[in-house]
LUMDOVO-555442 format. One record per residue: residue number from 1; residue in one letter; z, y, x of N, C-alpha, C, O in turn. Coordinates in steps of 0.2 Angstrom, whole numbers. Each point is the difference from the previous one (the first is absolute). Layout:
LUMDOVO-555442
NUM	a	Z	Y	X	Z	Y	X	Z	Y	X	Z	Y	X
...
//
This chain:
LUMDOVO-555442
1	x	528	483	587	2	-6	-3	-5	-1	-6	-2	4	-3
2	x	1	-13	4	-7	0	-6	6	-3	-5	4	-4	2
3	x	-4	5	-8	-1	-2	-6	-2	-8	0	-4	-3	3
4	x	10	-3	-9	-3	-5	4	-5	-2	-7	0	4	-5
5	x	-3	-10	5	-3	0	-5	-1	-6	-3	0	-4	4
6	x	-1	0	-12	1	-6	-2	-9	-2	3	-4	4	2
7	x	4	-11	-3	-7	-4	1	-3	1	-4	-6	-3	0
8	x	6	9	-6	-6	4	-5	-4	9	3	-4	3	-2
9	x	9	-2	9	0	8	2	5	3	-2	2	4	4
10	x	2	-5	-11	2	4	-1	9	1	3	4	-4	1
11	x	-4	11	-1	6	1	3	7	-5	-3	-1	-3	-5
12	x	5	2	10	6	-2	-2	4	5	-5	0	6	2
13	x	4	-7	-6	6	4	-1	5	3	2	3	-4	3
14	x	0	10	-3	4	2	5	7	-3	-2	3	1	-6
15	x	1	-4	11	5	-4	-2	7	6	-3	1	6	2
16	x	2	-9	-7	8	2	0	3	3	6	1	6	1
17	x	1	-12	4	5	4	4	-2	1	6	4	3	4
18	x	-9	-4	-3	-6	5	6	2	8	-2	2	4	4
19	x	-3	-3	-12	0	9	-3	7	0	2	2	5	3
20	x	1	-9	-5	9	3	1	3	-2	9	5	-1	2
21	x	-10	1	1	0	-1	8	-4	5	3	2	2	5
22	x	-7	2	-9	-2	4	4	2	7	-4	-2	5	2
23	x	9	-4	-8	4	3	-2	6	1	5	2	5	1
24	x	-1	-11	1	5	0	6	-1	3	8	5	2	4
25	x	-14	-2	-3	1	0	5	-2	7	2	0	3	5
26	x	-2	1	-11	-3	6	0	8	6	-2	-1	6	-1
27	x	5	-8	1	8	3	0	5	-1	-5	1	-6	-1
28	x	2	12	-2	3	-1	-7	-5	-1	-6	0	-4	-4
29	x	-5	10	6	-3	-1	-9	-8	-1	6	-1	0	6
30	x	-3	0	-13	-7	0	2	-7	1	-6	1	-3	-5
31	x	-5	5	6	-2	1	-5	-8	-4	0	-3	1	5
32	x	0	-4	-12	-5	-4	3	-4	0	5	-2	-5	3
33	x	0	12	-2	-6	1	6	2	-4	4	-3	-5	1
34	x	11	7	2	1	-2	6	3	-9	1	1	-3	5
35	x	-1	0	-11	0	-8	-3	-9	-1	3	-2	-4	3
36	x	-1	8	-5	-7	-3	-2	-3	-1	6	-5	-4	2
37	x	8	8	2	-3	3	10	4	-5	1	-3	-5	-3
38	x	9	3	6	3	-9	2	-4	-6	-2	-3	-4	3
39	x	2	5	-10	-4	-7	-3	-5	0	-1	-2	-4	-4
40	x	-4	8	6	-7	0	2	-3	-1	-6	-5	-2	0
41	x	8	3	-7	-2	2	-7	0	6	-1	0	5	4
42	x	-2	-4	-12	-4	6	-3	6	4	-2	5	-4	1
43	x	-2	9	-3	6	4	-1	2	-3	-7	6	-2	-1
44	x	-12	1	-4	0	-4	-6	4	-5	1	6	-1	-3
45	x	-8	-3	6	3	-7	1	6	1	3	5	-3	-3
46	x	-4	6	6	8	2	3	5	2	-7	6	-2	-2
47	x	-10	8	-1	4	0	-5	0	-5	-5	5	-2	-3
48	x	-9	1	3	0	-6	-8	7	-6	3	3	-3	-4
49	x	-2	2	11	4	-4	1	8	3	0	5	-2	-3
50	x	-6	7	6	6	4	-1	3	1	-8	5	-2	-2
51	x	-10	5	-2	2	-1	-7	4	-7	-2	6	-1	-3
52	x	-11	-5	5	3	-5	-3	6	-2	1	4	-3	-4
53	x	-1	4	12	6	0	3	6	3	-3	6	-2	-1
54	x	-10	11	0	6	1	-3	1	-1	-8	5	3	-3
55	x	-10	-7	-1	3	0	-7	6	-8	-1	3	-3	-5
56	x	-4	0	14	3	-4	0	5	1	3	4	-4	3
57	x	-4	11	-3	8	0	2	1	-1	8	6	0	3
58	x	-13	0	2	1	-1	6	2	6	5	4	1	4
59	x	-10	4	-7	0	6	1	1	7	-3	-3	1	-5
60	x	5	3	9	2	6	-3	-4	6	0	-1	3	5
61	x	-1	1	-10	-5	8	2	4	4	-3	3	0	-4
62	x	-6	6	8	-1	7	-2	-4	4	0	-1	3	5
63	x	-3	0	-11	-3	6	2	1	7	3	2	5	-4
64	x	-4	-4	12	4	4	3	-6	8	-1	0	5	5
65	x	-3	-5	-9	-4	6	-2	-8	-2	-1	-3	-5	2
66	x	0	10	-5	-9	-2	0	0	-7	-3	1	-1	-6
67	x	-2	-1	8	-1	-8	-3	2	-5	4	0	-6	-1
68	x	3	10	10	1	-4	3	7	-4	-2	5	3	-3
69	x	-5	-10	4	7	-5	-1	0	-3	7	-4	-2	5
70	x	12	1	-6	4	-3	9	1	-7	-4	1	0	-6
71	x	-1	-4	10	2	-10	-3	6	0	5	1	4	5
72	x	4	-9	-7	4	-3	6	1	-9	-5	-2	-3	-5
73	x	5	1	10	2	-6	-1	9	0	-4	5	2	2
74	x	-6	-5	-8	7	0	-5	7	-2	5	-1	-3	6
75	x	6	4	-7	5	-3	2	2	-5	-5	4	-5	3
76	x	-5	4	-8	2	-5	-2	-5	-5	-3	-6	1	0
77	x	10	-5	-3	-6	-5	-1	-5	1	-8	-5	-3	-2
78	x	8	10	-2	-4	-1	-4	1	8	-3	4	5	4
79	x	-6	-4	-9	1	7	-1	4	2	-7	0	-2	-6
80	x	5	6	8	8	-2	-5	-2	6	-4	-1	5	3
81	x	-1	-6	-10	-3	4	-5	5	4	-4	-1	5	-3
82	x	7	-8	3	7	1	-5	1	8	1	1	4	-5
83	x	-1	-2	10	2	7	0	-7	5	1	1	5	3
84	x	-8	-8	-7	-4	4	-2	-7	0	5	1	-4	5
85	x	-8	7	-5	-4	-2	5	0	5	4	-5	0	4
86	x	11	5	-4	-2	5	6	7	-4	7	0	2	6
87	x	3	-7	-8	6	-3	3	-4	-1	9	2	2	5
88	x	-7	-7	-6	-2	-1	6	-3	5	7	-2	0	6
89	x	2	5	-12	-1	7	4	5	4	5	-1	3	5
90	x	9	-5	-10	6	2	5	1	-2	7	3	4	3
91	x	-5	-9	-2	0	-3	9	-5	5	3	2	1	6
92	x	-7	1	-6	-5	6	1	4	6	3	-3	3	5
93	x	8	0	-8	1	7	1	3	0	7	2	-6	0
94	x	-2	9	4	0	0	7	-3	-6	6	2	-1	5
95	x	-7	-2	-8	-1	-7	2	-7	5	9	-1	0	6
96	x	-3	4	-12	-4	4	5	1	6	4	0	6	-3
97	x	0	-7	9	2	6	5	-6	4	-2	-5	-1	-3
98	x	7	8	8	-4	5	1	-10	-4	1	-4	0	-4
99	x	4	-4	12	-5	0	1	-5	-4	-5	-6	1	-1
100	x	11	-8	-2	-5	-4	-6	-2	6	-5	-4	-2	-4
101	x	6	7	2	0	2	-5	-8	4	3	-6	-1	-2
102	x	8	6	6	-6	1	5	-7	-3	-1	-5	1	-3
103	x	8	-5	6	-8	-7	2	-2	-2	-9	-5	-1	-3
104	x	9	1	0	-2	-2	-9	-6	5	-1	-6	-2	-1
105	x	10	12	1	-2	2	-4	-8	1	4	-6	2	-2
106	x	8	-3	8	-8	1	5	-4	-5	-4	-5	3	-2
107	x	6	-9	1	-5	-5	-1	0	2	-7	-5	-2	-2
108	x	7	6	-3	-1	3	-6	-4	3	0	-5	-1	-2
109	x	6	8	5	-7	6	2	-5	-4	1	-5	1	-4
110	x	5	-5	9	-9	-3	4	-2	-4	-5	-6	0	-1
111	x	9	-4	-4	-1	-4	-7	-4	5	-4	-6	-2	-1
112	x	9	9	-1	-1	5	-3	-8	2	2	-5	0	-3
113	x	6	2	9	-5	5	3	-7	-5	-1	-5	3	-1
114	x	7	-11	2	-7	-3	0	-3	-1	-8	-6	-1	-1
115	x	10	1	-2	-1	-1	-10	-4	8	-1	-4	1	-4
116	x	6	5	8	-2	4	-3	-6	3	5	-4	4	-1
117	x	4	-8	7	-7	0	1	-8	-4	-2	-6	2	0
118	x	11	-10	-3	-6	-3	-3	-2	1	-7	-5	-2	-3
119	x	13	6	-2	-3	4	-5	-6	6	1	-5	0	-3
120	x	8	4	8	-7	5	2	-7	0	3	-5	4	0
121	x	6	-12	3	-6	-5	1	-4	-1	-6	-4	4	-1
122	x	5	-8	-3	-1	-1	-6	-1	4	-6	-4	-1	-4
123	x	9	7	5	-3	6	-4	-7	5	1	-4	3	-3
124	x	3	-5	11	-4	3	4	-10	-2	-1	-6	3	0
125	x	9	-11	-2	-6	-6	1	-3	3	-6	-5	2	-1
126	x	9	-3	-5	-2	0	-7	-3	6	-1	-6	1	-2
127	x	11	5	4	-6	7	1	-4	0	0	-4	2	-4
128	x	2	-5	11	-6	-2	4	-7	-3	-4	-6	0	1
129	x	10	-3	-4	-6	-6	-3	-3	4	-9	-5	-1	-4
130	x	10	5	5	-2	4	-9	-6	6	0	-2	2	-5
131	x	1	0	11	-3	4	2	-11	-5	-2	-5	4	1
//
């Protein structure tokens, strides 16, 4: 899938409900990578839109370990602050079966394992170069 583009090159924007469409289409939860892989954008981009969503009350997260976060789509139309900021987290608790949980913490690890190889890259290079 190409990326479309305005009459300067430069990429289009990734739209609102395109992110909350490829939230829906990817299961219950989903977590940027797998917005970013649907929408032929950058993880970045997925998230910066996800964030925007959910401070608008569209969408919901969780940090489900390491750094990895699951997004879903809100059920309501806005985000009911009255009973505190962990409130939109209550609809969460049994929301992920065994296998999402699975497939989360995998896409966790392989997150992991590539930061601490291009840390070791990097710490490698610099070695390298001090010599």
């Amino acid at each position: 899938m190409s990326r479309e583009r305005n009459d300067r090159g430069q990429f289009v924007g990734v739209d609102d409900e395109a992110v909350l469409e490829a939230v829906r289409d990817a299961g219950r939860v989903a977590t940027a990578r797998d917005v970013a892989e649907r929408l032929d954008c950058t993880r970045e981009a997925a998230y910066q839109r996800l964030s925007a969503l959910h401070d608008r009350g569209v969408a919901d997260r969780r940090k489900v370990g390491g750094r990895a976060v699951v997004w879903w789509v809100s059920e309501g139309e806005g985000r009911d602050t009255s009973q505190g900021s962990a409130a939109p987290l209550d609809r969460l608790v049994g929301a992920l079966d065994g296998e999402e949980v699975d497939r989360v913490r995998k896409r966790a690890g392989e997150f992991r394992e590539s930061v601490d190889e291009s840390v070791a890259e990097t710490h490698t290079d610099r070695s390298d170069g001090a010599e």
